[in-house]
MOPAC internal coordinates of N, CA, C and O (Angstrom, degrees):
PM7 1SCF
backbone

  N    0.0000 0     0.00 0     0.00 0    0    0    0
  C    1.4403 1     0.00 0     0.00 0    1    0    0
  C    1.5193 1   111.45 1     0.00 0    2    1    0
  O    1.2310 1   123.21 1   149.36 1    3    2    1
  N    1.2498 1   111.45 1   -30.64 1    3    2    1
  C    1.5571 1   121.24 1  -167.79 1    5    3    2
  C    1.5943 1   100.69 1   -58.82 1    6    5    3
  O    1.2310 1   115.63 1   131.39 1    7    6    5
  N    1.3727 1   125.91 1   -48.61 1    7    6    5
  C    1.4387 1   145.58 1  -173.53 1    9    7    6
  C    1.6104 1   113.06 1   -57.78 1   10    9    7
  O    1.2310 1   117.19 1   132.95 1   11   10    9
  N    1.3390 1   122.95 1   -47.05 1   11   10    9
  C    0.9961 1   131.37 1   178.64 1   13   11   10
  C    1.5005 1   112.53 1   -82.01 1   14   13   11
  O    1.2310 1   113.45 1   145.08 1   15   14   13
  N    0.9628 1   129.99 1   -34.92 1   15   14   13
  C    1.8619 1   148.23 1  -158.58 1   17   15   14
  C    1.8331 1    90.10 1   -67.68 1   18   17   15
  O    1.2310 1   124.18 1   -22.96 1   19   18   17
  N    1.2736 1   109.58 1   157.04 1   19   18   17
  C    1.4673 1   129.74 1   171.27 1   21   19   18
  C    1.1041 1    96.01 1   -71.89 1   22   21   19
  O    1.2310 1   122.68 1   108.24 1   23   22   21
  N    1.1669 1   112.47 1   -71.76 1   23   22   21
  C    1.4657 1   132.72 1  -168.69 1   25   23   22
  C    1.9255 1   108.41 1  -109.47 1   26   25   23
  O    1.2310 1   122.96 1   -27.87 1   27   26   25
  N    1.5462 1   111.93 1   152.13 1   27   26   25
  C    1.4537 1   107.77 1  -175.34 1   29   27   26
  C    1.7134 1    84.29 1  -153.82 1   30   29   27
  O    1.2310 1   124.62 1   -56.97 1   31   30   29
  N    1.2500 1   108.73 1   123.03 1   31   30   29
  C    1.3720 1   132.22 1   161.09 1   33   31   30
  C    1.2795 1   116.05 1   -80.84 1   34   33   31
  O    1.2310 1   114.85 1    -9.16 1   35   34   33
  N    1.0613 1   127.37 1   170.84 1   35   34   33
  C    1.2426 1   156.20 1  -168.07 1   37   35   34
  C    1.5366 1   133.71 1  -176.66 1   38   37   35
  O    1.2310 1   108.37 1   -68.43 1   39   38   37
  N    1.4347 1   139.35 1   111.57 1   39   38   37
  C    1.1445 1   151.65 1   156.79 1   41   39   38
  C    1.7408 1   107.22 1   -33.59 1   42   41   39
  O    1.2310 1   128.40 1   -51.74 1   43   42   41
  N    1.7512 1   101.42 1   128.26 1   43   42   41
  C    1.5752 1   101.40 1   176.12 1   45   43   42
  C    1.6279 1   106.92 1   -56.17 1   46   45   43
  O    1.2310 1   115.88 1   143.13 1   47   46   45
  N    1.5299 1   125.42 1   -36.87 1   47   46   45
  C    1.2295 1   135.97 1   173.18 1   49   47   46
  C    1.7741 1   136.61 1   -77.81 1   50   49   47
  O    1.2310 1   129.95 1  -163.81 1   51   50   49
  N    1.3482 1    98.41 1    16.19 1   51   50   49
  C    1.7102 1   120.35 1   170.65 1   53   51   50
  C    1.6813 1    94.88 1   -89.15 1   54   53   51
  O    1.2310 1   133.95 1   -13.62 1   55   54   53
  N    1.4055 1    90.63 1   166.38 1   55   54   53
  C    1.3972 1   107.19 1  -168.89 1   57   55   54
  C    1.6941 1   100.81 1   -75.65 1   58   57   55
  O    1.2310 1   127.94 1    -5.38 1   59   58   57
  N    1.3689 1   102.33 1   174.62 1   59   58   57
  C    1.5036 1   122.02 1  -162.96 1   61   59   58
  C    1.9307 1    86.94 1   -72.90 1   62   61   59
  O    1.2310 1   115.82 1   109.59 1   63   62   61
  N    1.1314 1   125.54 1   -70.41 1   63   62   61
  C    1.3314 1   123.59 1   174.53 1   65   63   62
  C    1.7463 1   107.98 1   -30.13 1   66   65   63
  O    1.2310 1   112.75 1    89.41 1   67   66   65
  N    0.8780 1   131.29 1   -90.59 1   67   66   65
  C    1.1354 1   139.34 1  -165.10 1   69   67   66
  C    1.8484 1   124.13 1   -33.41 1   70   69   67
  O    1.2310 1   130.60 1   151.15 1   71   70   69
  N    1.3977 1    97.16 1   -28.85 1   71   70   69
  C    1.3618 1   124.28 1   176.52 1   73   71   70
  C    1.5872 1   104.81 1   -82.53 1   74   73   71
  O    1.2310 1   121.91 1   146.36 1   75   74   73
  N    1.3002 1   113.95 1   -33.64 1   75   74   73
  C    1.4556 1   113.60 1   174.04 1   77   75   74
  C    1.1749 1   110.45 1   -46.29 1   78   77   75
  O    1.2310 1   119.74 1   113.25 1   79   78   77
  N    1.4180 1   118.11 1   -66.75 1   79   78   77
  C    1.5572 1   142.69 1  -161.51 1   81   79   78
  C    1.8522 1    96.19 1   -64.81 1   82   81   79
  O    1.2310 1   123.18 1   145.13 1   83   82   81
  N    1.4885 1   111.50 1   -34.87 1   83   82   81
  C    1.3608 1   100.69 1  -156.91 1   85   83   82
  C    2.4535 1   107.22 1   -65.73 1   86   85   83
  O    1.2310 1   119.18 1     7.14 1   87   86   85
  N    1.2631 1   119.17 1  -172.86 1   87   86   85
  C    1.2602 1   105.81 1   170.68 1   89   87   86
  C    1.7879 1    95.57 1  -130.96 1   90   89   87
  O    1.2310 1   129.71 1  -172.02 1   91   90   89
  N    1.7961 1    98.88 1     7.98 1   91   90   89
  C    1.5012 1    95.94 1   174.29 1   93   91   90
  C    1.2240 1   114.31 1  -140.29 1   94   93   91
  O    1.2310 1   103.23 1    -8.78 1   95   94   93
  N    0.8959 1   148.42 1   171.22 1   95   94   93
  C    1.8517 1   157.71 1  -154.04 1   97   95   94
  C    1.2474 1   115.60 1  -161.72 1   98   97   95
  O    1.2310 1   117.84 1  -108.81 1   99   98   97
  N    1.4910 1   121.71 1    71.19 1   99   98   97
  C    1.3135 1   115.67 1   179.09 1  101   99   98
  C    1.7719 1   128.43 1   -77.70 1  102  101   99
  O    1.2310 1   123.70 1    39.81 1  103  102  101
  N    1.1187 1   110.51 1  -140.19 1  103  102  101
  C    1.9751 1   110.91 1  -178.15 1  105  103  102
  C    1.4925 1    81.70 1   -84.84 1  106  105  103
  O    1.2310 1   118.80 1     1.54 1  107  106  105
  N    1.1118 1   119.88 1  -178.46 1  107  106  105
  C    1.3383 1   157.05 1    73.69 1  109  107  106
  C    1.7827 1   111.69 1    48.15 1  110  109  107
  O    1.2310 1   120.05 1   -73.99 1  111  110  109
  N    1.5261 1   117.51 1   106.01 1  111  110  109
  C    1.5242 1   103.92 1  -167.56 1  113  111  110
  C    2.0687 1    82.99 1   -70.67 1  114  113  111
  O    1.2310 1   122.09 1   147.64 1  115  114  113
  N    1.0646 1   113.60 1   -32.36 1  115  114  113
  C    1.8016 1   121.17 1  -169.76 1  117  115  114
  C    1.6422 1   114.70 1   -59.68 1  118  117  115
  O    1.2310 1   127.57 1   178.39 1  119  118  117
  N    1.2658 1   103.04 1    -1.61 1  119  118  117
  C    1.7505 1   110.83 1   163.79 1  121  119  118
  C    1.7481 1   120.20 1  -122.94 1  122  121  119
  O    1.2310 1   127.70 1   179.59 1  123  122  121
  N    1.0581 1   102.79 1    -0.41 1  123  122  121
  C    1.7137 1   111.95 1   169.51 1  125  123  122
  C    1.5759 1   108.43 1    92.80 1  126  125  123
  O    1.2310 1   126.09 1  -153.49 1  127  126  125
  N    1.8572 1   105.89 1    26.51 1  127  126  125
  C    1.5242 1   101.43 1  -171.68 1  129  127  126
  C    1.8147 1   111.06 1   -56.82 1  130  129  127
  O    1.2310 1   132.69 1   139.09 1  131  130  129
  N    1.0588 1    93.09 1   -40.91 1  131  130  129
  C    2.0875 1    83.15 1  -176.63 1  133  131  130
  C    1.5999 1   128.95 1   -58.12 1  134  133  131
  O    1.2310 1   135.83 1   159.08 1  135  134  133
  N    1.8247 1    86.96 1   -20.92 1  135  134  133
  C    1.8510 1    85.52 1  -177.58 1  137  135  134
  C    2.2456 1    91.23 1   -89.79 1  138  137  135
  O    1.2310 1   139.72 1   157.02 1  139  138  137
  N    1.1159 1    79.35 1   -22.98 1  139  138  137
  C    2.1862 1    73.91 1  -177.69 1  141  139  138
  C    1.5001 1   101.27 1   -56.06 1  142  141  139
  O    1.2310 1   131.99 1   125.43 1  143  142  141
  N    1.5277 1    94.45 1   -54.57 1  143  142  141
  C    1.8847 1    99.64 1  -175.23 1  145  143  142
  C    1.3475 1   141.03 1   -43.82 1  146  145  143
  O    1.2310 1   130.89 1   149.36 1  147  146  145
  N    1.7615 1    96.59 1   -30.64 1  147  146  145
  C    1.7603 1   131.23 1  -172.35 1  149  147  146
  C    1.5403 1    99.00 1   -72.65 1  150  149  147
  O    1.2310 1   130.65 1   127.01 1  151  150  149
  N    1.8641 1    97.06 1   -52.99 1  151  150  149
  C    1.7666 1   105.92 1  -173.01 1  153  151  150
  C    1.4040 1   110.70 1   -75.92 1  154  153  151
  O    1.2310 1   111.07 1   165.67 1  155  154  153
  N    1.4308 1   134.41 1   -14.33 1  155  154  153
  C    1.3080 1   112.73 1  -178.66 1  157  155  154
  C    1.4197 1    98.16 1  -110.32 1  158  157  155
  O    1.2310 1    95.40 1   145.78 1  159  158  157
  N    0.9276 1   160.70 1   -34.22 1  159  158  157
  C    1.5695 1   151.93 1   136.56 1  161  159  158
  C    1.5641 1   101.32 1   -26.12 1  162  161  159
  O    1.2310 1   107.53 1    74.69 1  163  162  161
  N    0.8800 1   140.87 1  -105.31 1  163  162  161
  C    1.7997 1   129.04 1   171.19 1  165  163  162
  C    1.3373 1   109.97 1     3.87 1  166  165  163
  O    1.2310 1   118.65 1   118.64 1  167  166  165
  N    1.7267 1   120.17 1   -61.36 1  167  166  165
  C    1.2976 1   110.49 1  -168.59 1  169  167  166
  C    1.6514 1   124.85 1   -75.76 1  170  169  167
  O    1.2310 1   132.43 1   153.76 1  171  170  169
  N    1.7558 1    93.60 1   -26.24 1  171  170  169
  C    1.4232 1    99.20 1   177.62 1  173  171  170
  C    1.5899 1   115.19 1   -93.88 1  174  173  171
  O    1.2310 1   116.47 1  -178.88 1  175  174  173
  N    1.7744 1   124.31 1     1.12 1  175  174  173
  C    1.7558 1   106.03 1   140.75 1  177  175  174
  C    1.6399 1   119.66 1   -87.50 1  178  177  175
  O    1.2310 1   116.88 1   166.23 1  179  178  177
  N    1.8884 1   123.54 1   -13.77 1  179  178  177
  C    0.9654 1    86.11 1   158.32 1  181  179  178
  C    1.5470 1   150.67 1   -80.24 1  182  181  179
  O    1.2310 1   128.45 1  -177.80 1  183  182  181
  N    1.6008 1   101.33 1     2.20 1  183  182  181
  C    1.9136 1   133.57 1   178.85 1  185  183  182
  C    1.4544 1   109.68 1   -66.54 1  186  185  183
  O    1.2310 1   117.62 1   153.55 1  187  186  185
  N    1.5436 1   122.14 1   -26.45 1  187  186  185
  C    1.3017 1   136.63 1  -162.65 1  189  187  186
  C    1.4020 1    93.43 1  -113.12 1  190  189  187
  O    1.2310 1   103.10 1   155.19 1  191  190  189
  N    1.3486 1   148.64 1   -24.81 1  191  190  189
  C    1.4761 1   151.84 1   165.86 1  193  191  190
  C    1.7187 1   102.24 1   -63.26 1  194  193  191
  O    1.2310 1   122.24 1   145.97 1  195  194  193
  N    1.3472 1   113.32 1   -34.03 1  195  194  193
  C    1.3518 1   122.00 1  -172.06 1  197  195  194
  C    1.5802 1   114.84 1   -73.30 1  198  197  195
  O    1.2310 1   124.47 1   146.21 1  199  198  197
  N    1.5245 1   109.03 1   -33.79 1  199  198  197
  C    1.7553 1   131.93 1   175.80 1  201  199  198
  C    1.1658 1   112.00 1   -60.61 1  202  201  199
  O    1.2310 1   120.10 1   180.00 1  203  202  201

């Protein structure tokens, strides 16, 4: 999926491979980085819907 995707995330805590492939590097799945990531990307296209 990583290959095809616009974009490919990745957990700071995924393996060294996996992070290769990714084009992003977030927190930590052990601090709730994917639901932080979802809500501030969400909030900042709905801020730009507002422009």
């Amino acid at each position: 999926m990583f290959q095809i995707a616009d974009s490919a995330f990745a957990v700071a805590n995924a393996t060294a491979e996996l992070k290769r492939h990714a084009t992003h590097v977030i927190d930590s799945n052990q601090t709730d980085s994917v639901v932080r990531y979802i809500h501030q990307d969400w909030t900042q296209q709905s801020l730009l819907k507002l422009v």
